[in-house]
N, C-alpha and C positions, 0 to 999 in steps of 0.2 A: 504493500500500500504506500509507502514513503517515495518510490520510485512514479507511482502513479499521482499524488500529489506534486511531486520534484517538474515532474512532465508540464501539469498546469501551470506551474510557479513560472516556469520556464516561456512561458507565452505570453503571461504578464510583464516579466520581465521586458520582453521583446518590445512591448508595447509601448511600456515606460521608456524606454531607452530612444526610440523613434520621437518621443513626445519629447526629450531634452533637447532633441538633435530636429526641429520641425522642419528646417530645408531638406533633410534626407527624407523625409515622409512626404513632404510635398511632392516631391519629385519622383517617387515610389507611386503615385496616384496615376502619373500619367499612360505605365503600360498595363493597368487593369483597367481604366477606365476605356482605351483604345481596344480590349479584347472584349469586354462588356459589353462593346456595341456589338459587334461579331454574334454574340453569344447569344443577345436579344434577338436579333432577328432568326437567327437559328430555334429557337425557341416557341417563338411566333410560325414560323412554318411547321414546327410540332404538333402545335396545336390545331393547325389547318389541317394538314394532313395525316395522323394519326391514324383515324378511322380507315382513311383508305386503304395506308399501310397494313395493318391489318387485316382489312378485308381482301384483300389479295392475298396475302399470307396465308388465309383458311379457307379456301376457294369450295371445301369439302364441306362447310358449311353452310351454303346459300341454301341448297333446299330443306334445311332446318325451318321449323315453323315456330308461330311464337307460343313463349317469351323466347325459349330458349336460347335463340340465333341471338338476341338484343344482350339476353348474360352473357352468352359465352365470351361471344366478339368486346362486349363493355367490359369485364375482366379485365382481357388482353389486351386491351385498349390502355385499361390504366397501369397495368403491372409493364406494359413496352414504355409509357411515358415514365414512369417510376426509372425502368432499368436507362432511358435516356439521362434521367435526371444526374443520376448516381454515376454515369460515367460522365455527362458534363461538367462535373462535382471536381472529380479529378481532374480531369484534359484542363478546366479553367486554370487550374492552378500551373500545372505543366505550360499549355500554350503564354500562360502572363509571364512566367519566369522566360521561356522563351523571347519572348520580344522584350519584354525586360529587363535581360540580362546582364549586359553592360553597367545597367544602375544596381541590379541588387547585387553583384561582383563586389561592386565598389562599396555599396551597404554591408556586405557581409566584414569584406576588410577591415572598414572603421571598427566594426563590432571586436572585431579580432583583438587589432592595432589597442582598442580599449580597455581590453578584461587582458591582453597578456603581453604587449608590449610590441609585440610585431604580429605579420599576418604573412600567413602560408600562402604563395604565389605557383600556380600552374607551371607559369613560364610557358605558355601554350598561346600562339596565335591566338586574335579573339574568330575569325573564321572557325581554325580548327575548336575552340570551346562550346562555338554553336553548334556543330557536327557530333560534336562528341552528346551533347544536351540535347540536341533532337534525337538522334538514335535513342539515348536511353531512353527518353521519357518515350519514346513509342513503345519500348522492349516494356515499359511500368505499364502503360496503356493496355497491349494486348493481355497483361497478366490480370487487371484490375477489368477488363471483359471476359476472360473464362470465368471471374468469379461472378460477375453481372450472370451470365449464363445461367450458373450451378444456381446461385440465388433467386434466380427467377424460376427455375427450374422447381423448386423447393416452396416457394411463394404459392402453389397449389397445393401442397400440403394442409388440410385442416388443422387448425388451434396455432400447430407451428411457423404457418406462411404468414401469419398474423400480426405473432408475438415473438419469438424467437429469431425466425429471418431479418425482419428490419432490425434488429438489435446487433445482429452477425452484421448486416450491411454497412451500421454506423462504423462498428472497428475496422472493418475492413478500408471503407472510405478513410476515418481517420490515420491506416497505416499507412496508408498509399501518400495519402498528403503533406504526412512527416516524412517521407523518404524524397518527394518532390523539394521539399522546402529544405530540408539537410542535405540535398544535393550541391546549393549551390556554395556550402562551405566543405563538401567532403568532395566534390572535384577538384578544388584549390589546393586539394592535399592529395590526391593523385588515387583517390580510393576508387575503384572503380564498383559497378553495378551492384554486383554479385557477392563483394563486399558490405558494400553499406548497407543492403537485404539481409546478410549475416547479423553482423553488429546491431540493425533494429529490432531484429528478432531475438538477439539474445540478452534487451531489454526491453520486454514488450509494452509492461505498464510506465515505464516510464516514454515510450512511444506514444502508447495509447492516449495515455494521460497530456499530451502534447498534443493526437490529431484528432480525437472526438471532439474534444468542444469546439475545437476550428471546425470541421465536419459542419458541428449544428451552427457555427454561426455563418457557414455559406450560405448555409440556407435561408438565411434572411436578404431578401433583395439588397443589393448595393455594399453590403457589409465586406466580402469579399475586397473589395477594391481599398477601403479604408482600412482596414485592418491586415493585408497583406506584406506593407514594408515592416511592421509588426513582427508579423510572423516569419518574415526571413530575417529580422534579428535574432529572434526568441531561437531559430531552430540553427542559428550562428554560436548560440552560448549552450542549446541542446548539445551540439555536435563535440563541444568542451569540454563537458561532459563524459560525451561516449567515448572519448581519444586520451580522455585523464587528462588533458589540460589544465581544467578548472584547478586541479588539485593545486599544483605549483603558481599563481595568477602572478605576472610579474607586476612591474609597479604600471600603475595607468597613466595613458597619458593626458593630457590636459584637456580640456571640454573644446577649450577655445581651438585645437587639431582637427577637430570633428564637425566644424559648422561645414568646412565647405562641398560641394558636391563630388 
C-alpha cells in the first residue's frame, strides 16, 4: 500500500512542480491542446457512425426481429464506443507526447537538473528520438488493443462484464499511461521498451497508484490537456524512483535555472 500511495504523491508532486515553474506549463498546453482538436472531431465521427459500424459488422443479424436486433446491435454499439474510448485514453497520451516532444524532453530535464543536479541526455538526434517514440508507443498501442479485445470480449460476461471488467480496464488504462508518461525520462536514459514494461511491473502499485487517477481524470473533458505537463513531471520524479535516484538527491538547483523554456 505505501508504494500505491508513493504513486499518487508522485503526481501531485508533478503538479506542484509545473505550478512553480508556470512558463513550463504554459507551454506544455500547447501540444495537447493541438491533438485535442484531432481527437474531437474523431470522436464526433464516433458518434455518427457507430451504429453503422456495427451494423455491418453483424450483417447475420438483420433478419432478427424485434427487440432483439435493437439489444443486441445497442450492446455492441456501446461496448465498440467504450472499447474506442479506452484506446483513445491511451493513443491521446502517446500521440500528445508525440508532437510534444521537444517540450516535454526539455520538461522532463528541468525536472531532473532539479531533484538531482544534472539530467540524463540521449545524445540521440531529435529525428532519431521521434523514431524511436513513435515505434514504441505503436508496439504500447497494439498491446493496450489485444487487451481492449480480451476486455470487451469478457464485457458479455454476466455480473463480471459489469463490475469486474471496467475495474480490470481502469488499471490496465492506468499502466499503459504510466509507461507513456515515464517514457519520456526512461528514453533519456537509454532504457529501452521491454525494459521499462519490466521495471513497471515489478512495481505495480506504485505504477498503478500513478496511472489510475490520471486514467479517471482523462476522463473529464479538457483535463487531459491541463494537467498533462503535470504529469510528465510527476512520472520524471516516478522514474527516480524506479532507477534509485531519488535515494542519493544531489543539491538543487536554483528556481530562478528553471523559469526559462
Amino acid at each position: 500500500m505505501r508504494d500505491l500511495v508513493a504513486g499518487m504523491t508522485y503526481l501531485v508532486k508533478g503538479q506542484r512542480w509545473v505550478g512553480r515553474n508556470r512558463r513550463q506549463w504554459g507551454f506544455g498546453l500547447l501540444p495537447g491542446l493541438i491533438t485535442l482538436a484531432g481527437y474531437a472531431a474523431a470522436v464526433v465521427a464516433l458518434v455518427l457512425w457507430s451504429d453503422d459500424a456495427v451494423a455491418w459488422a453483424t450483417p447475420f443479424a438483420d433478419g432478427w426481429g424485434s427487440p432483439w436486433l435493437g439489444l443486441f446491435r445497442g450492446a455492441l454499439t456501446a461496448v465498440f464506443f467504450g472499447g474506442c474510448l479506452l484506446l483513445a485514453l491511451i493513443s491521446f497520451t502517446a500521440v500528445t507526447l508525440l508532437v510534444g516532444q521537444p517540450f516535454y524532453e526539455a520538461l522532463s530535464e528541468r525536472v531532473d537538473a532539479a531533484e538531482g543536479g544534472e539530467a540524463p541526455a540521449s545524445g540521440l538526434p531529435l529525428w532519431r528520438e521521434l523514431w524511436i517514440s513513435a515505434r514504441e508507443s505503436l508496439a504500447v498501442l497494439v498491446r493496450v488493443a489485444v487487451w481492449g479485445v480480451l476486455l470487451f470480449a469478457l464485457g458479455f460476461v454476466p455480473v463480471l462484464g459489469q463490475t469486474v471488467v471496467p475495474a480490470i480496464g481502469f488499471c490496465v488504462s492506468g499502466f499503459f499511461l504510466a509507461e507513456e508518461l515515464t517514457a519520456v525520462a526512461l528514453q533519456r536514459r537509454g532504457v529501452p521498451l521491454r525494459e521499462r514494461l519490466r521495471m513497471l511491473r515489478s512495481r505495480k502499485l506504485l505504477t498503478l497508484g500513478f496511472g489510475v487517477p490520471l486514467a479517471l481524470l482523462f476522463l473529464v473533458p479538457l483535463v487531459a490537456v491541463f494537467v498533462m505537463p503535470g504529469a510528465v513531471a510527476g512520472a520524471t520524479l516516478l522514474v527516480r524512483d524506479l532507477t534509485g535516484e531519488a535515494e542519493a538527491p544531489l543539491p538543487r538547483a536554483g528556481a530562478g535555472e528553471l523559469s526559462a523554456p
